[in-house]
Structures are given as C-alpha cells and as structure tokens.
N, C-alpha and C positions, 0 to 999 in steps of 0.2 A: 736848259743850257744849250745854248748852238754850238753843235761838236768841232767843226772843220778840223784845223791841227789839233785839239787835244782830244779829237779821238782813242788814237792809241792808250795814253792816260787814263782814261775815263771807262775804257775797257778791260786794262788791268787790272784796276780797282773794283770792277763789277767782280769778275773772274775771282778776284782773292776773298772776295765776301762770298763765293760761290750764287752768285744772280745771273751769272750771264745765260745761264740754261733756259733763261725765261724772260731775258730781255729781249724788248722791241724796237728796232730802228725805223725809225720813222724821218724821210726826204722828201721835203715838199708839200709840208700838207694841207692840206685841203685844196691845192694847186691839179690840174688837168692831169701832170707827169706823177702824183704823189705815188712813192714808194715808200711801203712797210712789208719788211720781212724782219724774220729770227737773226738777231746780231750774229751768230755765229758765219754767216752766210755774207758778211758786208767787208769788202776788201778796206783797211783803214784809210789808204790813200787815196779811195774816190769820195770821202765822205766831206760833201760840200760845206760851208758853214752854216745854211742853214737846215740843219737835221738834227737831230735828238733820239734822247734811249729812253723807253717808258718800260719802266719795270714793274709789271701789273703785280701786285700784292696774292699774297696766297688764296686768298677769297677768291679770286678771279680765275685759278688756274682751272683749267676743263679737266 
C-alpha cells in the first residue's frame, strides 16, 4: 500500500493490533535516498506517497 495521507490510519490500525513494535517503514526503495527505519521513529506528515510498512512476521524477529 503507498502510505502518503493515510499513514496516520494505517498506523493506528498497526498500533491496536499491537505490530507497530515491529513494523518497518520503508521510503524510497530501492532508490539512491531509500530509507528504512522502525515506524515508531517516522514523523506521519513527512511520509511521502510512495512508502510502505512491512511488518516482518514472527519468524523473522531476531
């Protein structure tokens, strides 16, 4: 899903399912500038339209 405006949305639906703890935002990717960090850490109103939240499965957690 490309976030732009319904970031915020999309984030408090993470939140209430409790995944945000382990969601990934991802800006740009595979692009020269791509950013990925811990959602917790992405201000909602810089989030471009095209970025997305990969919320790695429990298998995955380290």
């Amino acid at each position: 899903m490309k976030l732009g405006r319904n970031f915020p949305k999309v984030y408090a639906v993470l939140r209430e399912l409790g995944l945000d703890g382990r969601a990934l935002y991802v800006e740009r990717a595979t692009m020269a500038n791509q950013k990925v960090v811990p959602l917790a850490e992405v201000d909602p109103a810089s989030s471009p339209y095209f970025s997305l939240i990969v919320v790695p499965g429990q298998r995955w957690q380290g």
